[in-house]
PANUPA-840244 format. One record per residue (C-alpha): z, y, x. Coordinates in Angstrom, 2 decimals. Example, Ala and Ser with C-alpha at 12.3 -4.5 7.8 and 13.67 -1.06 7.14 Angstrom:
BEGIN
<node><c3>7.80</c3><c2>-4.50</c2><c1>12.30</c1></node>
<node><c3>7.14</c3><c2>-1.06</c2><c1>13.67</c1></node>
This chain:
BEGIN
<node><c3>1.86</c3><c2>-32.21</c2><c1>-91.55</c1></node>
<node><c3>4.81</c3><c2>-29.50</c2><c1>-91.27</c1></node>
<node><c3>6.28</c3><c2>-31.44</c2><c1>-88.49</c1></node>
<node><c3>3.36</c3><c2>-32.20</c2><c1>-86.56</c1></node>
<node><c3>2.95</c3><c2>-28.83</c2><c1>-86.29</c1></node>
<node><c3>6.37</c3><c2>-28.59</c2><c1>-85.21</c1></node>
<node><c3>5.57</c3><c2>-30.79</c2><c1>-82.08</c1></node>
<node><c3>2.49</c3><c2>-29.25</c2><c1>-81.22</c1></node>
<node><c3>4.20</c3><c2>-25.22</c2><c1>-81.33</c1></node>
<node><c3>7.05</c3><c2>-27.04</c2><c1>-78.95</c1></node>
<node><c3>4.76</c3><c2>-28.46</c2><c1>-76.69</c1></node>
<node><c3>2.85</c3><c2>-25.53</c2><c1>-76.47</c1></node>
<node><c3>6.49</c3><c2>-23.39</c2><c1>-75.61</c1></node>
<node><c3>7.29</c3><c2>-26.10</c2><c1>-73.21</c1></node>
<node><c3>3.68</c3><c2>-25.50</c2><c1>-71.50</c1></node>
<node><c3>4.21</c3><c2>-21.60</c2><c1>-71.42</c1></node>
<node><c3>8.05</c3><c2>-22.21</c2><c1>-69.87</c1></node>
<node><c3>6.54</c3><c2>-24.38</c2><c1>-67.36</c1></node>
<node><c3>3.87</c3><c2>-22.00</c2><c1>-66.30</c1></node>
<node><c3>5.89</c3><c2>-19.13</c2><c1>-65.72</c1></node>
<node><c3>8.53</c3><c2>-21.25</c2><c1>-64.03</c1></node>
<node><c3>5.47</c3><c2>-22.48</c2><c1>-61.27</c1></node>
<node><c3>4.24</c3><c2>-18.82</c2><c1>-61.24</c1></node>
<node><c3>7.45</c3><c2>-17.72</c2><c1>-60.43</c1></node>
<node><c3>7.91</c3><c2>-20.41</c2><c1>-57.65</c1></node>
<node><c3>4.95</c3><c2>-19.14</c2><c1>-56.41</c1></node>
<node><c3>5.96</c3><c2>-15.91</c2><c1>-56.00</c1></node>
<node><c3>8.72</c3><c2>-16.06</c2><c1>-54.49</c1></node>
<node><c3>7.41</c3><c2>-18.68</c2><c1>-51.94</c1></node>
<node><c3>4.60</c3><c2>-15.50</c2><c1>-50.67</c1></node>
<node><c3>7.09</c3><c2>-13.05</c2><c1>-50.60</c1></node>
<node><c3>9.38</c3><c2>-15.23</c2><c1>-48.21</c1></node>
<node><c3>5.60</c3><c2>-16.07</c2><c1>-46.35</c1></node>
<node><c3>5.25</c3><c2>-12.99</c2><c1>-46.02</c1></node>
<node><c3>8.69</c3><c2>-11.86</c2><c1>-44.92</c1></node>
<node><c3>8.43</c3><c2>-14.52</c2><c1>-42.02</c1></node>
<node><c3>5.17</c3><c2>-13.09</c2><c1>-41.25</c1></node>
<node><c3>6.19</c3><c2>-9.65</c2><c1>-40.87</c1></node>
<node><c3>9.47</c3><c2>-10.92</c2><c1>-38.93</c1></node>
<node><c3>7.16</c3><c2>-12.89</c2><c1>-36.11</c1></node>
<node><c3>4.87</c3><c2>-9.54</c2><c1>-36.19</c1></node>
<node><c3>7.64</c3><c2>-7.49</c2><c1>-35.56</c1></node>
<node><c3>9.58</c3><c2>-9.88</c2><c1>-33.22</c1></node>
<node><c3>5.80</c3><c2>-9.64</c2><c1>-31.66</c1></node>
<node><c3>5.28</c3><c2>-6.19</c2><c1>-31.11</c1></node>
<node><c3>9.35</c3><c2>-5.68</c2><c1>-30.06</c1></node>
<node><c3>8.65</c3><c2>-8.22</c2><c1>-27.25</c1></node>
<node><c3>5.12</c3><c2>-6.52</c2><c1>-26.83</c1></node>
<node><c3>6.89</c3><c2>-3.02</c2><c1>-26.05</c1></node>
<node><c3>9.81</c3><c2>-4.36</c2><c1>-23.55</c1></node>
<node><c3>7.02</c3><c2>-5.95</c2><c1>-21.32</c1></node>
<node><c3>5.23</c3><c2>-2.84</c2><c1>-21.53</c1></node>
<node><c3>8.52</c3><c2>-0.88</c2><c1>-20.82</c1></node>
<node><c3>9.12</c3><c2>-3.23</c2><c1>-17.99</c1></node>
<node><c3>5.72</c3><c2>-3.24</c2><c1>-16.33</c1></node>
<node><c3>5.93</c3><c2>0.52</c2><c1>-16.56</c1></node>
<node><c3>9.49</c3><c2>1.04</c2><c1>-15.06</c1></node>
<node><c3>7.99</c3><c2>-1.76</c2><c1>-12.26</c1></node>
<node><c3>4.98</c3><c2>0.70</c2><c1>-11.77</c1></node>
<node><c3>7.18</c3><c2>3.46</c2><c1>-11.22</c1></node>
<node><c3>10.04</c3><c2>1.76</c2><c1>-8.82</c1></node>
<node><c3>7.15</c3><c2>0.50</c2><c1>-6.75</c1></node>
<node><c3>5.24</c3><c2>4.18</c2><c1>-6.74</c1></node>
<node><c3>8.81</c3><c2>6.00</c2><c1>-5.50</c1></node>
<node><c3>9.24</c3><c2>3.59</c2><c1>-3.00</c1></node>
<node><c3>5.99</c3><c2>4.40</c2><c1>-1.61</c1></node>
<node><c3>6.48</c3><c2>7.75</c2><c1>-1.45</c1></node>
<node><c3>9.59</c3><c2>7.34</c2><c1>0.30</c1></node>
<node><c3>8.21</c3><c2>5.54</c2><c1>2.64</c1></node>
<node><c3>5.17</c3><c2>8.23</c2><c1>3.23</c1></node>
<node><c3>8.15</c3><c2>11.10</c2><c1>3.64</c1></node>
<node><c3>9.98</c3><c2>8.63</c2><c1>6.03</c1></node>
<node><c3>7.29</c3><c2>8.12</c2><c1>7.95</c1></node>
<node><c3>6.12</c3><c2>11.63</c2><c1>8.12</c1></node>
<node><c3>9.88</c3><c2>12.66</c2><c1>9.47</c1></node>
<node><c3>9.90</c3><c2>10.09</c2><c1>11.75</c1></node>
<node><c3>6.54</c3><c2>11.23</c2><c1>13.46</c1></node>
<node><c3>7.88</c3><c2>14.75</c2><c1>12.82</c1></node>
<node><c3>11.21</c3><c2>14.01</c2><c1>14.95</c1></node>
<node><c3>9.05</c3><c2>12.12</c2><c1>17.77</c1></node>
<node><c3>6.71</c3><c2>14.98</c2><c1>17.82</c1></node>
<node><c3>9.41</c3><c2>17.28</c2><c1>18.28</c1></node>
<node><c3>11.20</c3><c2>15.06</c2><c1>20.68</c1></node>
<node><c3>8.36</c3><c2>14.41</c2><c1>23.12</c1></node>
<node><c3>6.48</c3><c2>17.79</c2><c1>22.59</c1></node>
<node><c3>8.90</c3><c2>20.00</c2><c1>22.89</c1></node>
<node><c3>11.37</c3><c2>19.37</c2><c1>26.04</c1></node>
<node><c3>13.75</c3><c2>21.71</c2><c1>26.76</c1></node>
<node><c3>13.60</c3><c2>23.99</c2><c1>30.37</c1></node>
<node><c3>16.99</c3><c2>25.39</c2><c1>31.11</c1></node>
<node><c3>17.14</c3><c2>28.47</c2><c1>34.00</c1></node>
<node><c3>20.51</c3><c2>29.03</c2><c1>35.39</c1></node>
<node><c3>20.68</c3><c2>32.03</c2><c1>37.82</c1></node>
<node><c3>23.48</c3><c2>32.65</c2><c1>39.81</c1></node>
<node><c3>24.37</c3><c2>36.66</c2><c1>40.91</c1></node>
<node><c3>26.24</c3><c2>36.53</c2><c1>44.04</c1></node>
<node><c3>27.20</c3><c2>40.00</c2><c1>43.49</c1></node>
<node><c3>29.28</c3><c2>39.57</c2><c1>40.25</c1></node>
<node><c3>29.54</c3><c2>35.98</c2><c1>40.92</c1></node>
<node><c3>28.06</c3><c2>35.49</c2><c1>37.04</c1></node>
<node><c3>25.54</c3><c2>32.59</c2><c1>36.11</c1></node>
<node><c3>23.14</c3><c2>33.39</c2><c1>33.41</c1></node>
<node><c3>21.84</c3><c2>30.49</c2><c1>31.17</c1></node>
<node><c3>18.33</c3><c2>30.74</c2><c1>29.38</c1></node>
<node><c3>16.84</c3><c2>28.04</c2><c1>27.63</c1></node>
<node><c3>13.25</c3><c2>27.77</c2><c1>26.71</c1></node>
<node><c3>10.92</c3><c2>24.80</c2><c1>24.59</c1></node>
<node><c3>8.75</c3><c2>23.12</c2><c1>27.01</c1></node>
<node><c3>5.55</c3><c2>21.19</c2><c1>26.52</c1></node>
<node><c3>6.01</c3><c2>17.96</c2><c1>27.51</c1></node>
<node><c3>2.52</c3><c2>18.10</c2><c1>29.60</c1></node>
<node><c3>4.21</c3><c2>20.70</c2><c1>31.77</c1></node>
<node><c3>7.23</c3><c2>19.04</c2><c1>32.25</c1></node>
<node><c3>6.16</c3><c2>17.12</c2><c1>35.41</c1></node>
<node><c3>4.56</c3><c2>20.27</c2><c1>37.12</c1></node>
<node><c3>6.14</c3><c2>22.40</c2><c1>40.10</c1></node>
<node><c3>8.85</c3><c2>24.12</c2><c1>39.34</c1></node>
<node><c3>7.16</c3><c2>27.60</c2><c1>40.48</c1></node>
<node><c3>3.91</c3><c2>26.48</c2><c1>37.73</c1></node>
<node><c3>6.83</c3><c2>25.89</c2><c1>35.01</c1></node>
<node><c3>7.77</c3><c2>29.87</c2><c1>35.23</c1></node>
<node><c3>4.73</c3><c2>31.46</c2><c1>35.80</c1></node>
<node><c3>4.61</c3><c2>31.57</c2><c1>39.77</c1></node>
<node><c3>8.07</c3><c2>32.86</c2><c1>40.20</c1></node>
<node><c3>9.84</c3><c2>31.41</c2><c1>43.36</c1></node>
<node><c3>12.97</c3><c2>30.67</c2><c1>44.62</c1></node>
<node><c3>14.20</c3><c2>28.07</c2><c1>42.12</c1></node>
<node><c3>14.97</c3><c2>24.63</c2><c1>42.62</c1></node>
<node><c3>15.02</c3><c2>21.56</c2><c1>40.10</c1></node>
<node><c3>18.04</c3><c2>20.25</c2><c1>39.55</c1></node>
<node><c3>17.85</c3><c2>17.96</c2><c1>36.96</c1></node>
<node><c3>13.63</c3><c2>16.67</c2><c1>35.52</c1></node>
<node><c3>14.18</c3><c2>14.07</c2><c1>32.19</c1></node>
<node><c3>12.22</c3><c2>13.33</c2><c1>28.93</c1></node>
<node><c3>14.90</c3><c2>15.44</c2><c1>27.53</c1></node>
<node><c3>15.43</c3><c2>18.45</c2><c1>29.64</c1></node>
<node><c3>14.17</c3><c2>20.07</c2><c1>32.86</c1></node>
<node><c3>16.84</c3><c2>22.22</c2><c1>34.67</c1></node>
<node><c3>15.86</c3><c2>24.71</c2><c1>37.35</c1></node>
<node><c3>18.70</c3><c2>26.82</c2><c1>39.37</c1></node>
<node><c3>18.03</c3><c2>30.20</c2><c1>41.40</c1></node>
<node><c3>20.55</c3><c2>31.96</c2><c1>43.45</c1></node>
<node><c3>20.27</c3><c2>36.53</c2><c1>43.78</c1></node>
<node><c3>22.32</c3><c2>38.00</c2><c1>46.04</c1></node>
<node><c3>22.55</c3><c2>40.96</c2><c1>43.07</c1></node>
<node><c3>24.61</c3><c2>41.69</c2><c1>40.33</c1></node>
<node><c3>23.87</c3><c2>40.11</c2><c1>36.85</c1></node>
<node><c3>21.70</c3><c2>42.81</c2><c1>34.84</c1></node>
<node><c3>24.93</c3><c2>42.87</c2><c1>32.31</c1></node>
<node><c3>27.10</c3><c2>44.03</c2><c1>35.72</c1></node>
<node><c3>24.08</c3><c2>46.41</c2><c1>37.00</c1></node>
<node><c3>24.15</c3><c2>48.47</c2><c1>33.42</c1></node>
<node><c3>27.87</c3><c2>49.69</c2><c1>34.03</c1></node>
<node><c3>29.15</c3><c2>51.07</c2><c1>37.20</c1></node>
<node><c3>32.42</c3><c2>52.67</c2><c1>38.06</c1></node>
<node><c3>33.53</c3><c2>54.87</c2><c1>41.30</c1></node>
<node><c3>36.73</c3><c2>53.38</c2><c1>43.17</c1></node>
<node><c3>37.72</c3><c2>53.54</c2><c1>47.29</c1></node>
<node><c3>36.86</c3><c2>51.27</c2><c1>49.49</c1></node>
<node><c3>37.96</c3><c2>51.20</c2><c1>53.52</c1></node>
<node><c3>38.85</c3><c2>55.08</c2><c1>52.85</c1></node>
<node><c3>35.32</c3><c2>55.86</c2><c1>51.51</c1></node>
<node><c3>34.73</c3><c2>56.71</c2><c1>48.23</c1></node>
<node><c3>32.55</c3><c2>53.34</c2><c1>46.62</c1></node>
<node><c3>30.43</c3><c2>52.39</c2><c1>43.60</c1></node>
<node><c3>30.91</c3><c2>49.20</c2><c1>41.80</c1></node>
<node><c3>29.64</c3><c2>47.03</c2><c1>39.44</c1></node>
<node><c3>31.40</c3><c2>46.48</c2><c1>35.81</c1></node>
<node><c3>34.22</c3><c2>48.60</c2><c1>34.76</c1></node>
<node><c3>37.68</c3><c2>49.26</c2><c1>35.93</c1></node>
<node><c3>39.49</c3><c2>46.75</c2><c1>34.01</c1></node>
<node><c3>37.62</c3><c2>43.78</c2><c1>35.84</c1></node>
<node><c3>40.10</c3><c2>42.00</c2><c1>37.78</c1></node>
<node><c3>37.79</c3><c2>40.97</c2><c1>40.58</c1></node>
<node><c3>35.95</c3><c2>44.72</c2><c1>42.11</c1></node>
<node><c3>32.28</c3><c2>43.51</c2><c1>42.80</c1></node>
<node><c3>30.88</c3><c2>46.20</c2><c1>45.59</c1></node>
<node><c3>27.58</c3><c2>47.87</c2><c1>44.94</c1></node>
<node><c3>27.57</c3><c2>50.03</c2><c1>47.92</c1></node>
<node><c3>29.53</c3><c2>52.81</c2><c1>49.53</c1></node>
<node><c3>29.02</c3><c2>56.34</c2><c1>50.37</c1></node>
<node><c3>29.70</c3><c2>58.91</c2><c1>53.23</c1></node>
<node><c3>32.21</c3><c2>60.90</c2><c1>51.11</c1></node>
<node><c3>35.86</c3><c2>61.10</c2><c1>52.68</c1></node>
<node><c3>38.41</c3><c2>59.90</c2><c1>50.19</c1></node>
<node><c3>41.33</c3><c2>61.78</c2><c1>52.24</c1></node>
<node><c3>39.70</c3><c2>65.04</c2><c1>52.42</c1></node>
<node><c3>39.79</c3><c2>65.25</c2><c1>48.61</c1></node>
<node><c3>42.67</c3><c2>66.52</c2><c1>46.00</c1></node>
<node><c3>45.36</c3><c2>63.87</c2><c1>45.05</c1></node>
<node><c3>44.08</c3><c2>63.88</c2><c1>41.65</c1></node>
<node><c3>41.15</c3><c2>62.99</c2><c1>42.51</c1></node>
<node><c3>42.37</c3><c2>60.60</c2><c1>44.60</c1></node>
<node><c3>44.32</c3><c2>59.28</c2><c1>41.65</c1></node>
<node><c3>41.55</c3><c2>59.00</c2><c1>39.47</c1></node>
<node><c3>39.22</c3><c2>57.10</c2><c1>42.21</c1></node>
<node><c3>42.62</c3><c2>54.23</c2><c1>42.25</c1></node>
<node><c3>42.19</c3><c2>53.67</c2><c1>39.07</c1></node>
<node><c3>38.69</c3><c2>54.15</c2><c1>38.62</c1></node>
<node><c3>35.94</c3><c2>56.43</c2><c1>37.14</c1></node>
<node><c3>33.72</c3><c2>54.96</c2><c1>34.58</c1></node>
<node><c3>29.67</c3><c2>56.08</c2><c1>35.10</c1></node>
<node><c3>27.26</c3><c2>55.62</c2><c1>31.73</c1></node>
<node><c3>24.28</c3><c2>56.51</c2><c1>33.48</c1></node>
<node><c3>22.46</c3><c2>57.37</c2><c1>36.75</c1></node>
<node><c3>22.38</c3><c2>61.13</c2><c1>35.88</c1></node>
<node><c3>26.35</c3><c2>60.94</c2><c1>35.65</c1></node>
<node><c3>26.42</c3><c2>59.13</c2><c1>38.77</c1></node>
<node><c3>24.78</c3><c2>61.77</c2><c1>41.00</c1></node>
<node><c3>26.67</c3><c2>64.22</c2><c1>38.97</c1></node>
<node><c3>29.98</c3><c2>63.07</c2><c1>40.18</c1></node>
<node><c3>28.93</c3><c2>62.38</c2><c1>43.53</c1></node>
<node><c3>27.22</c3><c2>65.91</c2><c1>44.43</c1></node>
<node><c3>30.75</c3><c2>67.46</c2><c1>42.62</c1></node>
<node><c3>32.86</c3><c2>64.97</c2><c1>45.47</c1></node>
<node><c3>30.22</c3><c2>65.60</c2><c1>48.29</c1></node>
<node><c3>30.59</c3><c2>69.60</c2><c1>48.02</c1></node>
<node><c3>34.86</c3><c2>69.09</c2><c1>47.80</c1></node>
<node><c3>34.52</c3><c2>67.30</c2><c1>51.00</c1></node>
<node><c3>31.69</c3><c2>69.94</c2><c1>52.66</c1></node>
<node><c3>34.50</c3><c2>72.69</c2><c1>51.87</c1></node>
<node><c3>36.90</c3><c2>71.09</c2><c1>53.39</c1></node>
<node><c3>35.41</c3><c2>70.16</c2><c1>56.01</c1></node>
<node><c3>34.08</c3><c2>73.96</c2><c1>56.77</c1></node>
C-alpha cells in the first residue's frame, strides 16, 4: 500500500515537472514570436519612413527645379525685352570752333528706331545717320560754335594787333577765336600789353564788358 502510494506521488511530480517544462517552452516560443513580430514591424515602418523621406526630397528637387526654370525664363524675356525695347541713340556733335565732339547717349524705343533722323530728336535738323542697327542708332551734327564747356570760359589775348576774345582759358595750347574787337593793342601800356600775351581770364559777361570799356577808354585817351 505504502509503495503504491509512492508511485502514484512520483507520477504525479513527474506530471507537474512536465507541465511547467511545456509551459515554459511555450513561453519562450511567444516571446521570440513576438520579438520577430516587432522586428518585421519595425523593419516595416523604417522602410515605410525612407520612401516617405525619398518621395519628399523627390517632391522638393522637382519643385526647385521648376522654379528655376520660371526665374530663367523670366530673365531671359527680361534681357530680350531690354535688348529689343530699348536700343540705344548715340548724338555726336562736333564744334568747329573748339574743334571738341560731344557724345550723348539716350535709350531708344525700338519702334522709333527706323524713323527719320529729324522725328528721332524731336524735329531738330542738321544731323545725319551714321550708323542704324538692332543695337544702336548713331546720328552726327556738325556747329560751326564752340562746345557749351568752351563758351562758359573766355579769356582776352591779341590777335593781328587787335585786342581778341577767346574761348577756354590761357593754358589751352590750341587759341580757339571767338571774335575780335576795335581796340588797338599798340596804343596801350606795356603791361597791359604783357598781360593780353599771356592772357586775361573773364568769369562772366559783366567782367567782360568791364575790361573792355577800361581798354576802350586807354585807347580813346590816347588817341585824343
Amino acid at each position: 500500500m505504502f509503495k503504491r502510494r509512492k508511485i502514484i506521488l512520483g507520477s504525479f511530480i513527474l506530471f507537474i515537472l512536465m507541465a511547467s517544462i511545456t509551459y515554459l517552452m511555450w513561453e519562450v516560443a511567444d516571446v521570440t514570436k513576438d520579438k520577430k513580430n516587432y522586428k518585421g514591424q519595425s523593419s516595416k515602418k523604417t522602410d515605410e519612413m525612407k520612401e516617405g523621406q525619398e518621395s519628399s526630397l523627390a517632391e522638393l528637387i522637382k519643385k526647385k527645379e521648376e522654379e528655376f526654370k520660371k526665374k530663367l525664363n523670366r530673365t531671359e524675356y527680361q534681357l530680350k525685352g531690354n535688348w529689343e525695347l530699348k536700343p540705344t541713340l548715340v548724338l555726336k556733335t562736333y564744334y568747329k570752333k573748339c574743334g571738341d565732339i560731344v557724345i550723348e547717349k539716350k535709350d531708344l524705343d525700338s519702334k522709333l528706331a527706323g524713323l527719320r533722323s529729324d522725328n528721332l530728336i524731336n524735329g531738330d535738323t542738321g544731323w545725319k545717320v551714321v550708323k542704324r542697327s538692332a543695337r544702336q542708332v548713331v546720328l552726327e551734327k556738325e556747329l560751326n560754335e564752340a562746345c557749351p564747356e568752351h563758351k562758359d570760359e573766355m579769356y582776352l589775348g591779341i590777335k593781328d594787333g587787335v585786342v581778341a576774345i577767346f574761348y577756354g582759358n590761357p593754358q589751352d595750347e590750341e587759341k580757339v577765336l571767338k571774335r575780335k574787337t576795335n581796340i588797338s593793342a599798340e596804343v596801350l601800356p606795356d603791361k597791359e600789353i604783357q598781360n593780353l600775351e599771356v592772357g586775361i581770364e573773364v568769369k562772366s559777361q559783366r567782367q567782360l564788358l568791364i575790361l573792355l570799356e577800361g581798354l576802350a577808354s586807354i585807347q580813346d585817351e590816347k588817341i585824343e
